[in-house]
N, C-alpha and C positions, 0 to 999 in steps of 0.2 A: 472506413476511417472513423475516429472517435474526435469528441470533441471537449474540453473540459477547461473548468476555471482557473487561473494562476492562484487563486488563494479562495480563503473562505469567506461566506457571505457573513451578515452581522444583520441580515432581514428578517424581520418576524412576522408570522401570520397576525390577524383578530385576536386570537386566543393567548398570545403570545410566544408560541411556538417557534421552534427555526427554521425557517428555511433555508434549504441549499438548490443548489445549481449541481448534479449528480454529472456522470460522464456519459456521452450521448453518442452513440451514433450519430454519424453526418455522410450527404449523398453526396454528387457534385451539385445536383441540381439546386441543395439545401443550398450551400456555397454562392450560386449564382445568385438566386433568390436573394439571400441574406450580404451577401459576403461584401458590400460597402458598407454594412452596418456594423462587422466586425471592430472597424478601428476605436470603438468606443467599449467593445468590452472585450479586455484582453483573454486571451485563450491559448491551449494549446493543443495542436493537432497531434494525430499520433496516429500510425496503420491499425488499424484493426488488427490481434491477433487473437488465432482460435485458442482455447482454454479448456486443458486436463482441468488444472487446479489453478487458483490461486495463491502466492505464499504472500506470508508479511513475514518479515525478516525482521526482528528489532534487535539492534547490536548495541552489546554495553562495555565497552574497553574490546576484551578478546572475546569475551563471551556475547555467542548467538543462538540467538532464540526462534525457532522456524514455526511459523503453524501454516497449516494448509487449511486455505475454503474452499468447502465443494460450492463453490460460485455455480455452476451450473445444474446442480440439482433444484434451481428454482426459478420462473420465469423471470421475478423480482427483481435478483442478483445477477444475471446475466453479462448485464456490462456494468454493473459498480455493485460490488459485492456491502457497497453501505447503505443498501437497500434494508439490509438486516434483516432477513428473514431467518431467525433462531432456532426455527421449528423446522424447518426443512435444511436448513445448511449446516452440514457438519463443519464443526474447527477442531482441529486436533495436532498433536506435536506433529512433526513432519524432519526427516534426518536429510539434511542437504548433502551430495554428492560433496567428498571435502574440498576437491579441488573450484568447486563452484564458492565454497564459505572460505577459501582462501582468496579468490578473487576479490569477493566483498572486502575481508577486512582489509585486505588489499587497497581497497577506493578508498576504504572510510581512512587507510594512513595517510595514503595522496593528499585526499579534502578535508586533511586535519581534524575531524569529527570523531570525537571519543563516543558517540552514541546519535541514534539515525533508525528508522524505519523504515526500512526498503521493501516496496510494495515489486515483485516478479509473479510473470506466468512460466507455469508448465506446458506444454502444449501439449495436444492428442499424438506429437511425434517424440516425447518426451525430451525437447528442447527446453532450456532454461532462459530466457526473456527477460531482460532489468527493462522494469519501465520508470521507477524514482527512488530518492529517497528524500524523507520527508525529517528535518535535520530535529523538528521537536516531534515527530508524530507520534499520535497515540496509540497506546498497548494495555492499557488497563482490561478490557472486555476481553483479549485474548489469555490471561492473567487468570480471569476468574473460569474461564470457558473450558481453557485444556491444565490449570495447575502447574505452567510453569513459571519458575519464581526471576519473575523479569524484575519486580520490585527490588527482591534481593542485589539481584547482579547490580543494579545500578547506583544501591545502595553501598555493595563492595567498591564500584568502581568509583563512587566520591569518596568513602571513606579510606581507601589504601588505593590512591590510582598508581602508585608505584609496581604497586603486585599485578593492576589490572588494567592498567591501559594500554593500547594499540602499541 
């Protein structure tokens, strides 16, 4: 099981650096130990699943943009691939099966969201996995990493959302 914060910290180190709270592995015995103390800081559980790849998904009206992390080519990255290890983790386009990128835009019509970044695993069975989406999340480093033009798309999609919304 994984464990992770409902939102993001706003804590900074001496230095003035940010901290965060990253997604964690949890045992039961962790739970036992801990788990009256949870109700003070909210969280969310989730099963652990094994991991091909990692995708971020960022969608802008109809247009999606896929990249894959090799999250597992680094000890780091393992279970939160915002470890950021740049030098060992590839990120690169990645072509989603379309019936999977139909699914998605699928949600994002249901949950009225013209634009969303939706974090899924691949597994080692080549299962496809929705673990979130994150209705402002960010895409800029994915942008500069593999040169797809997410800026653009989102720029299309404020500028003529009639040609490019869901």
């Amino acid at each position: 099981m994984i464990m992770k914060t409902c939102g993001s910290s706003n804590l900074t180190d001496k230095q003035g650096g940010l901290l965060g709270v990253f997604t964690s592995p949890v045992t039961e015995e962790d739970l036992r130990q801990f788990g009256s103390e949870l109700k003070y800081a909210p969280t969310i559980f989730q099963n652990y699943v094994d991991k091909k790849l990692e995708l971020r998904i960022t969608i802008a009206g109809k247009q999606v943009f896929t990249c894959a992390i090799h999250s597992q080519d680094s000890p780091l990255t393992k279970d939160d691939w915002r470890h950021y290890d740049l030098e060992r983790v590839k990120h690169e386009i990645y072509s989603l099966p379309k019936d999977v990128e139909q699914k998605l835009l699928q949600c994002m019509k249901v949950w009225g969201l013209q634009f969303g970044a939706i974090d899924m695993i691949l597994t080692p069975d080549d299962e496809y996995v929705f673990l979130e989406i994150n209705p402002s999340g960010q895409w800029g480093w994915i942008e500069v990493l593999t040169d797809m033009s997410i800026s653009q798309g989102i720029a299309q999609l404020l500028h003529s959302p009639g040609k490019y919304s869901i």
